[in-house]
TORNU-459471 format. One record per residue (C-alpha): residue number from 1; x, y, z. Coordinates in steps of 0.2 Angstrom, whole numbers, plus 5000, padded with zeros to 4 digits. Each point is the difference from the previous one (the first is absolute). Example, Ala and Ser with C-alpha at 12.3 -4.5 7.8 and 13.67 -1.06 7.14 Angstrom:
REM residues 2
NUTI; 1; 5062; 4978; 5039 .
NUTI; 2; 5006; 5017; 4997 .
***
This chain:
REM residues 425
NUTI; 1; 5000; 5000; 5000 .
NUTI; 2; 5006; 5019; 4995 .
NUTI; 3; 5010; 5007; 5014 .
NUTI; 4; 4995; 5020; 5004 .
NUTI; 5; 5002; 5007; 4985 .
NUTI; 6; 5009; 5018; 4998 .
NUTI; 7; 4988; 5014; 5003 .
NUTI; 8; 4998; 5009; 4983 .
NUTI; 9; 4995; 5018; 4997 .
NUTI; 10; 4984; 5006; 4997 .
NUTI; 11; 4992; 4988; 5011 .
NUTI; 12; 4977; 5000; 5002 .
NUTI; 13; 4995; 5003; 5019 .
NUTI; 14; 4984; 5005; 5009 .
NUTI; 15; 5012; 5013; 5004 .
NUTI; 16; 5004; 5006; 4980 .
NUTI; 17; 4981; 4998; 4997 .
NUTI; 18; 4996; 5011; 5011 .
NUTI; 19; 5014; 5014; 4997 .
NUTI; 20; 4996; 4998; 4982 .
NUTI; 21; 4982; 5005; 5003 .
NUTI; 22; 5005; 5015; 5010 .
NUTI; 23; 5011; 5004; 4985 .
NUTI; 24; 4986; 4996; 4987 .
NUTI; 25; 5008; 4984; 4995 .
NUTI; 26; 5014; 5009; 4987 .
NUTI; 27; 5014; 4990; 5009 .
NUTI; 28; 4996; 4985; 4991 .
NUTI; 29; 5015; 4992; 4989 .
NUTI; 30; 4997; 4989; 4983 .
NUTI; 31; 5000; 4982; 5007 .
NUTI; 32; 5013; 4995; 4988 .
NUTI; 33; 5009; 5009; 4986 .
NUTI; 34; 5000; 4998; 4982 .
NUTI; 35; 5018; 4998; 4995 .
NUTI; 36; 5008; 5000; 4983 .
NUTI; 37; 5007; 4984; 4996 .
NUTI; 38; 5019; 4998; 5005 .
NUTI; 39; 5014; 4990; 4989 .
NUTI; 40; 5003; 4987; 5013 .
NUTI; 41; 4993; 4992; 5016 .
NUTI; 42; 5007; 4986; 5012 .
NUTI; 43; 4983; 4993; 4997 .
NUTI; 44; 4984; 5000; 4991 .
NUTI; 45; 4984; 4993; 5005 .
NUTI; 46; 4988; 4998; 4986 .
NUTI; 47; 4983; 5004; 5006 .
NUTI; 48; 4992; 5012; 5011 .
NUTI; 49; 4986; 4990; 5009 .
NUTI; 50; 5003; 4995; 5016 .
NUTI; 51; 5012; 4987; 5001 .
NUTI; 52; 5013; 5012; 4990 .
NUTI; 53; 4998; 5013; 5010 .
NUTI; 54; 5001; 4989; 5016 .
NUTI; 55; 5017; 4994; 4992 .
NUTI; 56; 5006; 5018; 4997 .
NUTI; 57; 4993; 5005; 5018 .
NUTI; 58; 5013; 4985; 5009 .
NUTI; 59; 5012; 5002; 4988 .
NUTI; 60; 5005; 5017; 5006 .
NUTI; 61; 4994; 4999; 5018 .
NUTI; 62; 5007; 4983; 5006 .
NUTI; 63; 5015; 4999; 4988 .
NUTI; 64; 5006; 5015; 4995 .
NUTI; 65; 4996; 5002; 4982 .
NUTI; 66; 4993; 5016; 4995 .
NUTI; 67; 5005; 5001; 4981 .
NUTI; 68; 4983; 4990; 4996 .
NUTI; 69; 4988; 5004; 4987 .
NUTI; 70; 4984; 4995; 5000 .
NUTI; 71; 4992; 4999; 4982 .
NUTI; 72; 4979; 4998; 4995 .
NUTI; 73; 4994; 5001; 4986 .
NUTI; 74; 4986; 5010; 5004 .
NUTI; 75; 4998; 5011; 5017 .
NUTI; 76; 5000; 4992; 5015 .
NUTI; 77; 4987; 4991; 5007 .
NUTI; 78; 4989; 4997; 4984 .
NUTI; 79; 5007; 4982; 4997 .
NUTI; 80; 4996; 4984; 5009 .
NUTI; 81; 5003; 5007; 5017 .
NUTI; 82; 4984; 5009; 4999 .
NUTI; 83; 4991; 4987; 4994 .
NUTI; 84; 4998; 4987; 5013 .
NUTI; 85; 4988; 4997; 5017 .
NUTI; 86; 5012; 5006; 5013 .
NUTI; 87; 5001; 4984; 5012 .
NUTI; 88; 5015; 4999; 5011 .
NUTI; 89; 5000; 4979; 5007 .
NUTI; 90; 5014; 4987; 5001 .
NUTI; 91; 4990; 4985; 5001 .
NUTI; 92; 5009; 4989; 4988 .
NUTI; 93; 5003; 4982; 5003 .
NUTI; 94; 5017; 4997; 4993 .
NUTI; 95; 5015; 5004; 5013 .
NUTI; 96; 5009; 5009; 4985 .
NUTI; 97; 4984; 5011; 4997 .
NUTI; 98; 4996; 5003; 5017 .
NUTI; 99; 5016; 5005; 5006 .
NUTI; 100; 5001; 5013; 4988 .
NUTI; 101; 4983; 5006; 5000 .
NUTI; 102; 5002; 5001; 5019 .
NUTI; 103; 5014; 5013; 4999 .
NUTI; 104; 4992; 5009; 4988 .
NUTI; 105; 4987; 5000; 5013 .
NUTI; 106; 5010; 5007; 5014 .
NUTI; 107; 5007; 5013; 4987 .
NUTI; 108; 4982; 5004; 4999 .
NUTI; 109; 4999; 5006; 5017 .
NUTI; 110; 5013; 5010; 5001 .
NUTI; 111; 4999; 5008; 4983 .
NUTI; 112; 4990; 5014; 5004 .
NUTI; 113; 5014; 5006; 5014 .
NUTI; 114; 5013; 4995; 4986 .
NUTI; 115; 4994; 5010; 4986 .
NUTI; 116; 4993; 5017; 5012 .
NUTI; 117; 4984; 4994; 4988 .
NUTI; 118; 4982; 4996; 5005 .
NUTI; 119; 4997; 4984; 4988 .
NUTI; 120; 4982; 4996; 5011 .
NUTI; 121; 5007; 4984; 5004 .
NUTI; 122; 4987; 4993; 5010 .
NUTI; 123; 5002; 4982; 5007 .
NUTI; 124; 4981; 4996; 5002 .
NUTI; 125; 5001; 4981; 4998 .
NUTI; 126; 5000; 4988; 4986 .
NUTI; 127; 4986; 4986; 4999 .
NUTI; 128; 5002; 4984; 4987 .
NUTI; 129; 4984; 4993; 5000 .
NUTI; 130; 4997; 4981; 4998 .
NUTI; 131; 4986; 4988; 4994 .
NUTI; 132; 5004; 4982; 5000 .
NUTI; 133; 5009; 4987; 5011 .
NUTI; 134; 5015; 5001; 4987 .
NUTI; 135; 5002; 5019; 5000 .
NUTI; 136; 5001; 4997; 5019 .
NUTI; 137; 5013; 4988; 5000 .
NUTI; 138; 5010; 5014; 4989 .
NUTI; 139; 4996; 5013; 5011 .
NUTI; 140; 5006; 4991; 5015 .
NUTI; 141; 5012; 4995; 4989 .
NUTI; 142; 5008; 5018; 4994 .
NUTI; 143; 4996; 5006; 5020 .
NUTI; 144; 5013; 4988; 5009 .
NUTI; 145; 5012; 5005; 4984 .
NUTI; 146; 4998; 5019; 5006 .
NUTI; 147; 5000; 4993; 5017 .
NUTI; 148; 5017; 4991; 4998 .
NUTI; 149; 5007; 5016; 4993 .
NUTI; 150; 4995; 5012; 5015 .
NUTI; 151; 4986; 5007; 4990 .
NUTI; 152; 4983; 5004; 5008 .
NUTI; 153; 4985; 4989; 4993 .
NUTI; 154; 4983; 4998; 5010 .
NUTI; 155; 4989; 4984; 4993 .
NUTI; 156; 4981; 5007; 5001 .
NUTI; 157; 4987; 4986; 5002 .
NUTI; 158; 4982; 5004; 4992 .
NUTI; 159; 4994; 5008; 5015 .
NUTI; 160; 5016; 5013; 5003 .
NUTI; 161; 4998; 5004; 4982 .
NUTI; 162; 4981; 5004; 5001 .
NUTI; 163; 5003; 5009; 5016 .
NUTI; 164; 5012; 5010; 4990 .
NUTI; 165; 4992; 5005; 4984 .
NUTI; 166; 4981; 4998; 5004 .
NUTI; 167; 4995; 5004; 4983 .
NUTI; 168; 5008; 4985; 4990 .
NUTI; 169; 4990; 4987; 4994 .
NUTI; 170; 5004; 4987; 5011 .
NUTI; 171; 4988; 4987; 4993 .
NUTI; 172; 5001; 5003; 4980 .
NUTI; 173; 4995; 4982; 4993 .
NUTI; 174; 5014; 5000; 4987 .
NUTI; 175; 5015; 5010; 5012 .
NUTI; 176; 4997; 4997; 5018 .
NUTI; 177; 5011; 5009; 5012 .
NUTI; 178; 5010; 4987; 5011 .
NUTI; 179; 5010; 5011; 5007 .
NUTI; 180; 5016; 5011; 4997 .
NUTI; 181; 5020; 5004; 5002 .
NUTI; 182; 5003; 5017; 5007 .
NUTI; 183; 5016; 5010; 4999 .
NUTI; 184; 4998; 5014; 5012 .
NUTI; 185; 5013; 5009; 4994 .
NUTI; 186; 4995; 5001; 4984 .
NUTI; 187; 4991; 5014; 4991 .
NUTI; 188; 5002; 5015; 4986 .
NUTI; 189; 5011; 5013; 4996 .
NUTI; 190; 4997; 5015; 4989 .
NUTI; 191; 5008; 4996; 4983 .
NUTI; 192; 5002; 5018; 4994 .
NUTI; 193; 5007; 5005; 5016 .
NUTI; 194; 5012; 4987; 5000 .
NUTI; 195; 5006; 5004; 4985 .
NUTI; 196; 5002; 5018; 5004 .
NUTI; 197; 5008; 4996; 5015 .
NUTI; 198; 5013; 4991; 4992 .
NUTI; 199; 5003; 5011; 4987 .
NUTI; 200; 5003; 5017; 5010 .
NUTI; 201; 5011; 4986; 5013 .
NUTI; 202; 5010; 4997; 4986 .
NUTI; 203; 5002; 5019; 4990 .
NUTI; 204; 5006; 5007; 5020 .
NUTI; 205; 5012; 4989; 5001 .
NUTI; 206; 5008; 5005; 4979 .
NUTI; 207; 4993; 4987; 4991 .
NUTI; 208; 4994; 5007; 4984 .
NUTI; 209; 4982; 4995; 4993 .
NUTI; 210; 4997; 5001; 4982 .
NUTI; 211; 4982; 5002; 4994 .
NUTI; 212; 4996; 4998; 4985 .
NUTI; 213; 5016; 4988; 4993 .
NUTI; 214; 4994; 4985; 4990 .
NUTI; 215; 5014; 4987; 5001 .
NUTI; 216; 5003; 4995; 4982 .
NUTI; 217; 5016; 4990; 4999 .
NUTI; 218; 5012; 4991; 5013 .
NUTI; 219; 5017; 5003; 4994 .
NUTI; 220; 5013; 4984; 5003 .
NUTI; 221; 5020; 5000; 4997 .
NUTI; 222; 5001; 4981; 4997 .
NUTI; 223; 4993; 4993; 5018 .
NUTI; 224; 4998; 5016; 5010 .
NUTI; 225; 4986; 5011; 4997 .
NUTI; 226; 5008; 5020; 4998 .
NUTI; 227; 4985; 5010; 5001 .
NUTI; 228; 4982; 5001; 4992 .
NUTI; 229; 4992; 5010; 4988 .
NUTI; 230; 4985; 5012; 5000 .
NUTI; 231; 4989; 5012; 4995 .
NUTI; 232; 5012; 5014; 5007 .
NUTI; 233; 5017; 4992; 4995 .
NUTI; 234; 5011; 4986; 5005 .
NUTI; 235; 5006; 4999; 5019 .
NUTI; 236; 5013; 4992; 5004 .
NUTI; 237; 4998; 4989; 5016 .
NUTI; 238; 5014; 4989; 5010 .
NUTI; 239; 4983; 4988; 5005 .
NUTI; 240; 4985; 5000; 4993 .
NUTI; 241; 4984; 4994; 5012 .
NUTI; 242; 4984; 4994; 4992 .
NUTI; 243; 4984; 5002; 5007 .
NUTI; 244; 4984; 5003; 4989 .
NUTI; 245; 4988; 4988; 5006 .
NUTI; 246; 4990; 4994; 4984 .
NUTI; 247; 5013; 5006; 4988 .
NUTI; 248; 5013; 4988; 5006 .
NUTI; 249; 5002; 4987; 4987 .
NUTI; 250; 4998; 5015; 4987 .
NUTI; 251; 5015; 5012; 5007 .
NUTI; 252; 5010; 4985; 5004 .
NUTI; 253; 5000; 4994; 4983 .
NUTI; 254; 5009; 5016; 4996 .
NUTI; 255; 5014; 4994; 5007 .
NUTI; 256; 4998; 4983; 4991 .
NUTI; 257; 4992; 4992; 5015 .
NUTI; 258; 4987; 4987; 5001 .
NUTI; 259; 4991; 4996; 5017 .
NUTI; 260; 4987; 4989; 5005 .
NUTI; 261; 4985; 5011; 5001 .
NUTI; 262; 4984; 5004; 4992 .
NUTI; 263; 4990; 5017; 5001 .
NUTI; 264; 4984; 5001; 5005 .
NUTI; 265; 4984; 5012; 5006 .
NUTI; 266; 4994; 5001; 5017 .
NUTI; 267; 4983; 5010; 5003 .
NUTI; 268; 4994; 5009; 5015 .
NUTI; 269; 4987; 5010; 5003 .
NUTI; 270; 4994; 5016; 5012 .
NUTI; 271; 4980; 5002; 5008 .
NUTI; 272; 4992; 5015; 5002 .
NUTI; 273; 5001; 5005; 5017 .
NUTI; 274; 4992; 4995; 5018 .
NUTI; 275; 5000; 5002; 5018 .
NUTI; 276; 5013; 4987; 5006 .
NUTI; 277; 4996; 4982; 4998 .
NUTI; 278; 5015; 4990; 4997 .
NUTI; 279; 5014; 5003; 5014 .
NUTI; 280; 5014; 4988; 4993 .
NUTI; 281; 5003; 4991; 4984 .
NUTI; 282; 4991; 4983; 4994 .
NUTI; 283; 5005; 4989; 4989 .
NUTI; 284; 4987; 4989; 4992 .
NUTI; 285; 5007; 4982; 4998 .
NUTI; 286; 4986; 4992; 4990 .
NUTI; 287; 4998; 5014; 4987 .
NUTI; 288; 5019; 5006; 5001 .
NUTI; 289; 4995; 5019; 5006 .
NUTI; 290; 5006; 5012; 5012 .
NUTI; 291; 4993; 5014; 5004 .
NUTI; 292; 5005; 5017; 5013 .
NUTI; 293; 4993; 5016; 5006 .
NUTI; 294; 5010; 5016; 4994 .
NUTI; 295; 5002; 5017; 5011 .
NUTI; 296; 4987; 5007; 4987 .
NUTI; 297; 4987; 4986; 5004 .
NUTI; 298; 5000; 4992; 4982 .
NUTI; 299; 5001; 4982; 5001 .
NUTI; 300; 5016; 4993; 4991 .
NUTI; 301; 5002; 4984; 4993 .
NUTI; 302; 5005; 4989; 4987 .
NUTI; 303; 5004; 4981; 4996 .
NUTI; 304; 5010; 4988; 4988 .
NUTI; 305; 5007; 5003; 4982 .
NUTI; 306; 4990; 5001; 4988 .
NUTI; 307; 5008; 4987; 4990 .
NUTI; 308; 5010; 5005; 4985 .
NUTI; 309; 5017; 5006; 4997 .
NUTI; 310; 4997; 5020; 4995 .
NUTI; 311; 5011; 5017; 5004 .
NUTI; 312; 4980; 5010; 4999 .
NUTI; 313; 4998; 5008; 5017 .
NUTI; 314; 4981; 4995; 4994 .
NUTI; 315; 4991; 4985; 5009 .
NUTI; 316; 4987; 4988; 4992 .
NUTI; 317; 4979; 5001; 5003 .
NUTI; 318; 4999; 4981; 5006 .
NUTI; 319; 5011; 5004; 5015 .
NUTI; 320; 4993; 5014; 5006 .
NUTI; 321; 4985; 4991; 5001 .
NUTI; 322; 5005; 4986; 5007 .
NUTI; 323; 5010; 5012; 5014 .
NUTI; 324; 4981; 5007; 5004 .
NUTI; 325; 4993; 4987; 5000 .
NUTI; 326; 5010; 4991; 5014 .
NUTI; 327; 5000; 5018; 5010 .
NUTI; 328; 4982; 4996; 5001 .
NUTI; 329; 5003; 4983; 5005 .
NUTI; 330; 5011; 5004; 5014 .
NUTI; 331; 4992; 5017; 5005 .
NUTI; 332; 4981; 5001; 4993 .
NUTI; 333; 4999; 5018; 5005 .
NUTI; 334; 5013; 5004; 4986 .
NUTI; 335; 4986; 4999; 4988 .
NUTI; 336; 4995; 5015; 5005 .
NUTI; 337; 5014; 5010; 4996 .
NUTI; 338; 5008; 5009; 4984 .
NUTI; 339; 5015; 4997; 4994 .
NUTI; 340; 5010; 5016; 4994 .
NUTI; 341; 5016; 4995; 4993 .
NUTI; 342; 5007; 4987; 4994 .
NUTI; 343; 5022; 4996; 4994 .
NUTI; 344; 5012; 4986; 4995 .
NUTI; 345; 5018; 5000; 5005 .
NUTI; 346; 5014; 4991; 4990 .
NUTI; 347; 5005; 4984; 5008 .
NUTI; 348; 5017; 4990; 4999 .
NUTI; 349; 4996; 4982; 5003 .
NUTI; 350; 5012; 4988; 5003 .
NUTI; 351; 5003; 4982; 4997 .
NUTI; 352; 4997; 4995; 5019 .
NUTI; 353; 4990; 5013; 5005 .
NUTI; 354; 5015; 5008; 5010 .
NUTI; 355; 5011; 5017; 4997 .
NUTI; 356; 5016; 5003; 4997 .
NUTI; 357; 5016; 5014; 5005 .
NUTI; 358; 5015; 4996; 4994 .
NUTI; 359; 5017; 5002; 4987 .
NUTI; 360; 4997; 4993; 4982 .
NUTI; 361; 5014; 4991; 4988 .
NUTI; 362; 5005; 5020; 4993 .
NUTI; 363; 5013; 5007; 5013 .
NUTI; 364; 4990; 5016; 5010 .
NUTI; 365; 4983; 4996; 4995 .
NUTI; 366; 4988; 4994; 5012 .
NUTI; 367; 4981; 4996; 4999 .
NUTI; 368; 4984; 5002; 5013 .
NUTI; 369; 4984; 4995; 4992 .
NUTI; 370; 4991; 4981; 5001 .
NUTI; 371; 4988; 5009; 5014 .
NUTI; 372; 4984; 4991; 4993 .
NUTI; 373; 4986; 5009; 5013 .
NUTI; 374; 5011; 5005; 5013 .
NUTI; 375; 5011; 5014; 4996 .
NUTI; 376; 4990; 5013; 5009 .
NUTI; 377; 5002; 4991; 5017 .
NUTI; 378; 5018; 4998; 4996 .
NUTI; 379; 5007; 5019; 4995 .
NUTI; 380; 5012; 5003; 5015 .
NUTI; 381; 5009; 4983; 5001 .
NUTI; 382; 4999; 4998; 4983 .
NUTI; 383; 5009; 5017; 4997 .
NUTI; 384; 5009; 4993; 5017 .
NUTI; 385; 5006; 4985; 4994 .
NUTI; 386; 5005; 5007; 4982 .
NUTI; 387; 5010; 5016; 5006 .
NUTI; 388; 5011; 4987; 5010 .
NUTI; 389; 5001; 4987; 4983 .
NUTI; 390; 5007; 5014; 4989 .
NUTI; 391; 5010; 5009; 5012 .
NUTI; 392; 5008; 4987; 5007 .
NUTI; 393; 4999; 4986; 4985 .
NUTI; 394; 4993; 4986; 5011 .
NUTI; 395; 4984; 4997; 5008 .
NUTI; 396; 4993; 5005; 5018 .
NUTI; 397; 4993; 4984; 5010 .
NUTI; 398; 4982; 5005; 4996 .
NUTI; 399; 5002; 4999; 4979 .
NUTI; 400; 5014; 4986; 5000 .
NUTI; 401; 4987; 4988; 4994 .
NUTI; 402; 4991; 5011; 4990 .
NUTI; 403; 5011; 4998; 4982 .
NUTI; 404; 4998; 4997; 4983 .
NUTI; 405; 5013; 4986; 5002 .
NUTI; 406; 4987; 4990; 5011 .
NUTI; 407; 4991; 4998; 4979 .
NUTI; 408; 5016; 4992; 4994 .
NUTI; 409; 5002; 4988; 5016 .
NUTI; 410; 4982; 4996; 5005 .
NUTI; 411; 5000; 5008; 5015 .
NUTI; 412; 4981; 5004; 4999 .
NUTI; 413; 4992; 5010; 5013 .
NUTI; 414; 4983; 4997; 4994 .
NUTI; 415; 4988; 5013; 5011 .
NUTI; 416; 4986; 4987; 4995 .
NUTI; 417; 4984; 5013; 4990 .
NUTI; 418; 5011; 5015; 4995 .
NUTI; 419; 5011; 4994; 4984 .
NUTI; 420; 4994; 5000; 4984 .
NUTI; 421; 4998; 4978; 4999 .
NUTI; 422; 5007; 5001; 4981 .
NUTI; 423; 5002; 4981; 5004 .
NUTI; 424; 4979; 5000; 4997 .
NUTI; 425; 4999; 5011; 4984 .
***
């Protein structure tokens, strides 16, 4: 976990709200500048979502490397990282998963005193709702792994659950509700916020953010990658770090890689708002749904891929009505409401179902992406783990395991319901 970080200037109080106010707020500074390109940086990280920027953020706090250059393609925050539900967990089964996801999970909790940056991370619970004997035994199952791994998990018996959330249908004929596995500590974080966050972390401490820089070409001297091209000229880098979520595969193959991954659209959707109904995060089991309350009252929620390999940002009818339709299952007073908006983000899929954050076969170049659906919940140790990969050429602990080699070797670590299943197409 971070140590106590430097104190930077220009820091948010209740203090500097209040003097602003006084002054009629004209002390405010631009969150992050809006550099000019330079000829060379120690690093570039290819993409501005939140796992770039989290790289940038630890690369110049923990380590020491502030001639970092964040590039995006468009401005920051209009790609995947503002297209996803929010949920902060580390429920995960596998120890290789779980480990990690819990450290993100502790970064989580100290990100906001980390950053000076309100994210809204609020840890109101998270609920995985099951319906059968079998989906018992796995949730036993997953809670003794969490268990084992000094992660808090709560098994919920029918009662518990219905005590909890009185308005679920514990008696639906075709999904009854046998019970539930809690994570207490799980819940949302703002995404925008987060990024934000991240972004004006990074820019104090002289990492230069470049809006509006499409990456066009990654330049290589034989088996060492020498910089990339763009939209606004070539840069030369010392290391390049990937990390564009559903683009992968596509910017990857720029420098003549090939990885295991396929892309695909995730959809989620936004209510129109009520009084306050749902005080933590559900997770449907039977109709794979999940569903959380925002600040703002809209209900939030989404569901599983819908099914084809596509680059869109769109979604298809037949899964959004199949997302409602087991909203109403689970919650019948949902068919009362309006939904408002609706999104698809880009998603990396991998072989196993598993990420990865580690150095490819071309000398400086190191790749982040295999997230499937659980990049959001990942940011800080992602950007964590990767900061430590490319600035000290190995892997921490927590992303040992999480490699591309494991592909080549058959080190599966197969998160069973979250990878792609190629094997069945």
């Amino acid at each position: 976990m971070p140590a106590r970080l430097e104190q930077i200037t220009d820091r948010y109080s209740a203090w500097r709200l209040l003097k602003e106010a006084i002054a009629g707020n004209r002390g405010w500074k631009q969150v992050w500048r809006k550099p000019e390109p330079k000829d060379h940086y120690d690093v570039v990280i290819v993409g501005g979502g939140g796992h770039g920027l989290a790289t940038a953020h630890y690369l110049a706090s923990m380590h020491g490397i502030t001639n970092v250059a964040v590039v995006e393609k468009g401005a920051i925050g209009l790609g995947n990282a503002g297209r996803n539900t929010t949920i902060v967990r580390s429920n995960y089964l596998l120890p290789s998963n779980t480990r990690f996801y819990e450290c993100s999970l502790k970064l989580w909790e100290g990100l906001e005193r980390d950053l000076n940056y309100n994210v809204m991370m609020s840890q109101r619970g998270q609920l995985s709702l099951y319906h059968s004997d079998s989906q018992r035994d796995a949730a036993v199952r997953r809670g003794n792994s969490m268990r084992i791994q000094g992660v808090d998990a709560v098994l919920l018996d029918r009662e518990a659950v219905r005590d909890m959330l009185p308005y679920l249908d514990m008696d639906n004929p075709m999904f009854p509700i046998l019970g539930g596995l809690l994570q207490p500590r799980g819940g949302t974080a703002r995404h925008d916020a987060v990024i934000w966050g991240f972004a004006r972390a990074a820019d104090r401490r002289g990492v230069d953010i470049l809006e509006h820089c499409e990456v066009t070409g990654i330049r290589r001297n034989d088996d060492r990658v020498i910089g990339i091209e763009t939209s606004r000229g070539f840069i030369r880098a010392g290391k390049v770090g990937i990390a564009v979520a559903g683009n992968t595969s596509r910017v990857a193959g720029m420098a003549g890689l090939r990885l295991p991954l396929e892309t695909h659209l995730l959809q989620a959707f936004v209510s129109e708002a009520i009084k306050p109904l749902i005080d933590c995060v559900i997770s449907f089991g039977a109709g794979h749904l999940y569903i959380s309350q925002s600040d703002k009252g809209g209900l939030v929620f989404g569901g599983d891929l819908d099914g084809y390999n596509s680059y869109s940002q769109r979604g298809n009818l037949p899964l959004v009505e199949h997302l409602m339709s087991a909203g109403v299952s689970m919650i019948p007073a949902l068919s009362r409401l309006r939904v408002l908006r609706q999104w698809a983000g880009m998603l990396d899929m991998s072989m196993d179902g598993s990420p990865f954050i580690c150095r490819t076969s071309v000398k400086g170049l190191y790749v982040n992406g295999g997230w499937c659906d659980g990049g959001f919940k990942a940011t800080p140790a992602s950007g964590w783990c990767f900061a430590h990969t490319i600035a000290k050429d190995e892997p921490h602990p927590f992303n040992a395991d999480l490699t591309i080699d494991r592909f080549f070797d058959g080190r599966m670590i197969d998160e069973r319901g979250t990878g792609p299943k190629p094997w069945m197409q």
